[in-house]
C-alpha positions in Angstrom: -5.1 -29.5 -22.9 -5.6 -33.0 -21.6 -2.4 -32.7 -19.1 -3.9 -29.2 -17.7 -7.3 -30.4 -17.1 -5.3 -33.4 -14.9 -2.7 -31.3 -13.6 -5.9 -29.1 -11.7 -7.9 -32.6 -11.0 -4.8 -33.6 -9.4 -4.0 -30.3 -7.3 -7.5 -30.1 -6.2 -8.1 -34.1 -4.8 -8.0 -34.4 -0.7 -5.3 -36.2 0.7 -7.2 -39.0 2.1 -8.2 -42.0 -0.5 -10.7 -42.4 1.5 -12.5 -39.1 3.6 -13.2 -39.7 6.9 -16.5 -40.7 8.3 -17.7 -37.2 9.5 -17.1 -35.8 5.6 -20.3 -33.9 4.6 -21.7 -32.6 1.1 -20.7 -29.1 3.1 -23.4 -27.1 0.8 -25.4 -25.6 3.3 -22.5 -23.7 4.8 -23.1 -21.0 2.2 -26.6 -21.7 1.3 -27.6 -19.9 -2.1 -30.7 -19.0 -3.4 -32.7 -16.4 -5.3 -32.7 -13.1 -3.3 -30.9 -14.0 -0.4 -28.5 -11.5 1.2 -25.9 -10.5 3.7 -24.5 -7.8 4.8 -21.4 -7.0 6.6 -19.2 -4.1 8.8 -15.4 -4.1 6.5 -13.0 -2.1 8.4 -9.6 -2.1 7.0 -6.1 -1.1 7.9 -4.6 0.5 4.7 -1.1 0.9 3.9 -0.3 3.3 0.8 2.5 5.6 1.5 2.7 7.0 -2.3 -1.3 7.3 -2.9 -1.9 9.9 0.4 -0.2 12.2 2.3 -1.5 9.5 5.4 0.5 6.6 4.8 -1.3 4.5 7.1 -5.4 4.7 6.8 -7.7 3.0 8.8 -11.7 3.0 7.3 -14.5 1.4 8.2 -17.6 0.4 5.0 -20.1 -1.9 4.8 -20.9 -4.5 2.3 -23.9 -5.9 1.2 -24.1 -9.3 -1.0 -27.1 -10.4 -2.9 -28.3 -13.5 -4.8 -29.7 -11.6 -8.1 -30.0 -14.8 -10.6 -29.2 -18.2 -11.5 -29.0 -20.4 -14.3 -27.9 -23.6 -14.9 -25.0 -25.3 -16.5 -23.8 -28.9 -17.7 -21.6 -28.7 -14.9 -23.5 -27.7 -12.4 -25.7 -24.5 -11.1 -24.3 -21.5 -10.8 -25.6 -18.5 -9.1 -25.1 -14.7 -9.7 -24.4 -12.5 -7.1 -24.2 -8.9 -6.9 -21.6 -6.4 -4.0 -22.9 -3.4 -2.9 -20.8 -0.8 -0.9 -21.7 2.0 1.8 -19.6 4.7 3.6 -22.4 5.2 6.0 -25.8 3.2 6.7 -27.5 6.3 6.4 -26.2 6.3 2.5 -28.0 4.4 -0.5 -26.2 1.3 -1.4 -23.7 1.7 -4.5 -23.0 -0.9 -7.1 -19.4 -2.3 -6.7 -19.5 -5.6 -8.8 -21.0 -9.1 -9.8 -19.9 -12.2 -8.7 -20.3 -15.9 -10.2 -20.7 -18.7 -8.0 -21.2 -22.2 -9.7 -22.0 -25.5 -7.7 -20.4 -28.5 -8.9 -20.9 -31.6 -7.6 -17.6 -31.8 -5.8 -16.3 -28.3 -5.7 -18.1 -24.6 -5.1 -15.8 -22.1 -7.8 -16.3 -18.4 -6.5 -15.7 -15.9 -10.2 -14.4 -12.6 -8.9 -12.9 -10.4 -11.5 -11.6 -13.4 -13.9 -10.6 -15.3 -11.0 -11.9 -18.2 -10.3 -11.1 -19.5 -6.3 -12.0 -23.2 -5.6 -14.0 -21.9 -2.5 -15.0 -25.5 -1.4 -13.9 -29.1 -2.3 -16.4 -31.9 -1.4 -17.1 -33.4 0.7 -15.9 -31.1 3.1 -13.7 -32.7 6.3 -11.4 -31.4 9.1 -7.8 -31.5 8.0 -9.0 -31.2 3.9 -6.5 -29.4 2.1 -6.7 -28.4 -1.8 -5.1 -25.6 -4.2 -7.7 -23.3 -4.3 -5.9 -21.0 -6.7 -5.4 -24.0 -9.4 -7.2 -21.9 -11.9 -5.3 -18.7 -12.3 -1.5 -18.0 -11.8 -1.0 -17.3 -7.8 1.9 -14.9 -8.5 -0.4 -12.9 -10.9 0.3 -8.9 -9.9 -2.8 -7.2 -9.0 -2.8 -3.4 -8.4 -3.6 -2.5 -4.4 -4.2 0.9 -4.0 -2.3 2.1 -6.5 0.6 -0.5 -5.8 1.0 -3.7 -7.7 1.0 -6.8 -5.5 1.0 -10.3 -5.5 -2.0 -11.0 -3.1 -2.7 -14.8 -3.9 1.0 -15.8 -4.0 1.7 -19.1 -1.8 -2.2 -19.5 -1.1 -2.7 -23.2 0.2 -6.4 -23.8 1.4 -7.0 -25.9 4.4 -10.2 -27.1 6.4 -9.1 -26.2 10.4 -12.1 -27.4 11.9 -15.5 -27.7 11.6 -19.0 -27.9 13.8 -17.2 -25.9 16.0 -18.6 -22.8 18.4 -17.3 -19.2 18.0 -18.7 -15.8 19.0 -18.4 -13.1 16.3 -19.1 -9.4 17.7 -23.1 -10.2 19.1 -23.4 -13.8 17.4 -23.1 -16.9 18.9 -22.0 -19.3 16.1 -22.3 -22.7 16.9 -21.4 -24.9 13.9 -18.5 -22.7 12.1 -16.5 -24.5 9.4 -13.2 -22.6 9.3 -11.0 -22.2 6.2 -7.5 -21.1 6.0 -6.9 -19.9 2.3 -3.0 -18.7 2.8 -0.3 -18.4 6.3 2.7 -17.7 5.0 5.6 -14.8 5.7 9.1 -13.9 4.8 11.0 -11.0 5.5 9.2 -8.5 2.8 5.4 -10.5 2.5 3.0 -11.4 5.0 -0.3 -13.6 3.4 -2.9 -14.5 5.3 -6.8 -15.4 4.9 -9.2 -17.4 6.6 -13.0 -17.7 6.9 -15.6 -18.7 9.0 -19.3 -20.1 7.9 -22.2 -20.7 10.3 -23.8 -24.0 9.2 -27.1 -23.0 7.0 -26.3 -19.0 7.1 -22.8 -18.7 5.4 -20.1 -16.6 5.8 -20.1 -14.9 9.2 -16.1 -13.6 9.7 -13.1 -13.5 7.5 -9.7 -11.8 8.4 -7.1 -10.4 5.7 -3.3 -9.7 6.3 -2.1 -8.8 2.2 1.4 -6.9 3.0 4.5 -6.0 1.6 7.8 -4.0 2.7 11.2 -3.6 1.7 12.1 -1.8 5.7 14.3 1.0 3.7 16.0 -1.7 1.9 17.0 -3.9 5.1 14.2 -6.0 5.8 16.7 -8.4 7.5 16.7 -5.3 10.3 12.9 -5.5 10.6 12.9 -9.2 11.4 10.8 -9.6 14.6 8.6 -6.5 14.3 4.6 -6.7 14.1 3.7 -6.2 10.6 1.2 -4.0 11.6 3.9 -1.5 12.1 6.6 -2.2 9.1 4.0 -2.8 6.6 4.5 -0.6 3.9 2.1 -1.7 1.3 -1.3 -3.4 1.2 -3.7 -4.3 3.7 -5.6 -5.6 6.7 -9.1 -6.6 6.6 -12.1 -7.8 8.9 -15.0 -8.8 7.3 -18.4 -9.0 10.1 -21.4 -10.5 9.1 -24.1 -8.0 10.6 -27.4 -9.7 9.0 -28.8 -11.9 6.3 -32.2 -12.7 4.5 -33.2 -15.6 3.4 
């Protein structure tokens, strides 16, 4: 037990001995507190040729995340938060699941169905890199749309800049800390994730490539070709902050 719990101390400590003088505590790019909300536009690209007779689906839902309770710890605080789903805004908002997110006082751990991402590692620092998935085994198959997948295989999270100015749809963001949680592709799997938080709002964009394909057997013969069109399995996402409450 005492190897493991130095094995993940080990896989989650930033490459520098010593961060660099712009490090920051980093928690108010996803401030948390009682009652506060987002809510965001999800469309997806989704590839299931088995599950429909239209192999390739593209849908567009909204999400809505709120801050429901807290309670504290003896390592740190940690904060429940509850996903709500909508086909149309027009539509009441429908229960999807609960979320635990627990401040430490060097990491921010993220609780999503058993899984627990290091979402954070502090202090936070361009060029910070950390196993994020240290908790949980990355080639763990999860079921996608009726296909089992390996969505968090060869995750390595990175800090690719921060304080920096982006526009997102209307919003002009002018102090976005960007993560990169996986970029990685063979011939048959295509992983990528990375999100954006506003200083003092939270998350404001992430983008989503989880694909598979086998190209009839020869993926060697689909080498070069956008994987938005040999993708067999899986799915693209864009995640759109449209609004929070504080």
């Amino acid at each position: 037990m005492l190897l493991w719990l130095s094995l993940v101390m080990w896989q989650c400590t930033a490459d520098p001995l010593f961060p660099p003088v712009e490090a920051e505590s980093g928690e108010d790019y996803l401030p948390l507190s009682f009652g506060r909300s987002w809510t965001y536009q999800i469309d997806s690209v989704i590839y299931d040729p088995l599950g429909s007779a239209q192999p390739v689906d593209t849908v567009s839902t909204y999400l809505q995340e709120v801050i429901t309770d807290t309670f504290s710890t003896t390592a740190g605080l940690t904060f429940v938060m509850n996903q709500y789903t909508q086909t149309d805004t027009t539509l009441p908002w429908i229960y999807l699941k609960t979320i635990g997110i627990s401040r430490e006082q060097d990491r921010l751990l993220w609780n999503e169905e058993n899984r627990i991402l290091i979402k954070f590692l502090y202090p936070l620092y361009t060029g910070l890199s950390w196993d994020g998935t240290a908790f949980f085994d990355p080639y763990l198959q999860v079921p996608i749309y009726g296909e089992l997948m390996q969505p968090f295989k060869s995750w390595s999270f990175k800090i690719l800049g921060k304080q920096e100015q982006h526009q997102v749809g209307s919003h002009d963001w002018d102090q976005v800390l960007r993560i990169q949680q996986a970029d990685d592709e063979n011939l048959i799997e295509r992983r990528f994730s990375q999100e954006w938080y506003q200083k003092n709002v939270g998350l404001v964009y992430k983008r989503m490539y989880i694909l598979d394909t086998q190209c009839g057997g020869e993926p060697a013969l689909c080498a070069g070709i956008p994987w938005e069109e040999k993708a067999e399995k899986g799915y693209i996402l864009t995640q759109t902050l449209l609004k929070t409450t504080n």
